[in-house]
N, C-alpha and C positions, 0 to 999 in steps of 0.2 A: 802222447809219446814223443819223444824228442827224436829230430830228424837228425840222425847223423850219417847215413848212407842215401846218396841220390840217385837213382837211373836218368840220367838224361839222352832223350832219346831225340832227333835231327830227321825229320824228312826233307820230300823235296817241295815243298810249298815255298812261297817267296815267303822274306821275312826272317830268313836268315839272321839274320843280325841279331834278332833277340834271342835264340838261343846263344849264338856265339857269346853276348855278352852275360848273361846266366851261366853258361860256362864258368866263365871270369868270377863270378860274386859266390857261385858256390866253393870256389878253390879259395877264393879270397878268405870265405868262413872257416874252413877247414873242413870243408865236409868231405867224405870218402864219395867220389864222382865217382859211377858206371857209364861211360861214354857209347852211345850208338849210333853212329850215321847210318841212313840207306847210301844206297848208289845215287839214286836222285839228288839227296841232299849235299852230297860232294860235290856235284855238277853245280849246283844254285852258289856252291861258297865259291865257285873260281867265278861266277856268273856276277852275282852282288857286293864280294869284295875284292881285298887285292892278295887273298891269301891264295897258298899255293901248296896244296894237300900232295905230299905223299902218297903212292900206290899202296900199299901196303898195312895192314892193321897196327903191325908193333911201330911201324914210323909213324903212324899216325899218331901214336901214343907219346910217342917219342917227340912229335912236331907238339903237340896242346900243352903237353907238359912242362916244357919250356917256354911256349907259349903264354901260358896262362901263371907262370910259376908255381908249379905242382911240389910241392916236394915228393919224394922216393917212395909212391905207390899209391897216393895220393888218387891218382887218374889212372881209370883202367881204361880201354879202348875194344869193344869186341866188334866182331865181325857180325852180322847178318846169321852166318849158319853156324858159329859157333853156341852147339847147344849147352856145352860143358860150361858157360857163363853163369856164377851165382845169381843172376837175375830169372834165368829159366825154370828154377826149383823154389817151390812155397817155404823150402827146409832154408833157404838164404835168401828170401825176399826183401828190397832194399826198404827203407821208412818211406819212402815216397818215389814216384816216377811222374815225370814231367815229358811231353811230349811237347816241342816246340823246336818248330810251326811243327804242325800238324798238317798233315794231306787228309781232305775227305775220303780216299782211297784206305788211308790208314784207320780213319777214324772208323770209317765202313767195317773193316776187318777186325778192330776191336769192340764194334758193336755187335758181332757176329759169333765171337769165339773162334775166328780160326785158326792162330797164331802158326801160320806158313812161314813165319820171319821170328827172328830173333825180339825184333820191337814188339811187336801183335804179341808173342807168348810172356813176355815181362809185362806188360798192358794187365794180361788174362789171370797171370800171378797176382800182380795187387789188386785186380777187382777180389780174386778168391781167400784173398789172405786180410781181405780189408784195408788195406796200405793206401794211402793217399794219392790218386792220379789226377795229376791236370792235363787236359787237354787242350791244345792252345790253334784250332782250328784258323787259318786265314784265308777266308774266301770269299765272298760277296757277288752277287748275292748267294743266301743259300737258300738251296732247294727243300721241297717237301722232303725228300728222303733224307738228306742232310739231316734237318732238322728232326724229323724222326729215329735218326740214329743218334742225335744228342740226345735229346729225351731218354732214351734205352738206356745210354751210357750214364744221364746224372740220377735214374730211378737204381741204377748198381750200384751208384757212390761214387761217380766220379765227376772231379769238377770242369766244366766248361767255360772256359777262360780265355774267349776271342780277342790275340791283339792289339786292344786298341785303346791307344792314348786318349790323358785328356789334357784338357788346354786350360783347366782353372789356375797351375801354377805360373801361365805366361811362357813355356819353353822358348829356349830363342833359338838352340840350334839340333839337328836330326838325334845327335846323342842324346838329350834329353829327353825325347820322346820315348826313345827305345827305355833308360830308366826308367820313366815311370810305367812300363810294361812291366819288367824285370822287378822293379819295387814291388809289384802286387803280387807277382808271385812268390815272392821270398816273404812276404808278409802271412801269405797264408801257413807258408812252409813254418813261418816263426822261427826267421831267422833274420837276425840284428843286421839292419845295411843304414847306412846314411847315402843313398841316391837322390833322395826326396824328402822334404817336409809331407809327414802326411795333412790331413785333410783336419785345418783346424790350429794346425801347429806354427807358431812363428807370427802369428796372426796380429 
């Protein structure tokens, strides 16, 4: 199935940057972005970069869109308790939802089923509806339970997708690392980027 709607979802795990820049390469594709921050993940973006988020949901919409150069609906932006969100209903589940970073806290709750949050119930939509989830946990170490709650979540079908660069292409500077994070996920999404030669190419 062709991904043309994305949930992208932002908690408060360090590691920021890579969804911020998946942000950027889904709008880049053209894909219809569902944008979610928690409250934590707010806190981490004024913490890890130099942006400077808006209070507010529709500004926040308003700030990425521009931001990211969204054209005119391109990017929606919902709040946490906004349940009236086409992500909260199987009847308008997106082609895929990405959770990046990921908080073990979240991952917990979507191992769980108990979508108390706008993320966790969009999560609980694409395990029920089949739709493609990655999860993009950054933590170290992890725990038995951790890891017991991936396992739960790739035996549902979803993918577990920890952060982390690799160093075969030489990166020389921190942008390129976060690429080829970003490269593997749009690769599974099967969506066309030139971030990176893949594995083999250029050779």
């Amino acid at each position: 199935m062709p991904i043309n709607t994305v949930a992208l979802a932002m908690t408060g795990a360090s590691g920021i940057q890579y969804g911020l820049r998946l942000l950027e390469c889904l709008v880049q594709a053209d894909r219809q972005v569902y944008l979610m921050l928690s409250k934590p993940a707010q806190v981490v973006i004024g913490l890890e970069t130099d942006l400077s988020l808006p209070g507010r949901t529709p500004d926040i919409e308003s700030f990425f869109a521009g931001h990211c150069g969204a054209r005119a609906g391109q990017l929606r932006v919902f709040g946490q308790d906004q349940w009236t969100a086409p992500v909260a209903s199987g009847s308008s589940a997106p082609d895929a939802m990405i959770v990046c970073p990921c908080t073990t806290g979240t991952l917990s709750a979507i191992a769980c089923g108990n979508s108390n949050s706008l993320i966790e119930r969009a999560a609980d939509v694409c395990i029920k509806e089949r739709r493609m989830l990655i999860l993009m946990p950054r933590e170290m170490p992890f725990s038995e339970i951790h890891l017991e709650n991936m396992l739960r979540l790739a035996r549902a079908g979803a993918v577990i997708m920890p952060p982390n660069p690799g160093f075969y292409n030489k990166p020389q500077t921190l942008q390129e690392l976060i690429d080829f994070v970003v490269a593997r996920v749009l690769d599974h999404l099967r969506i066309e980027h030139s971030l990176m030669p893949r594995w083999g190419e250029g050779s």
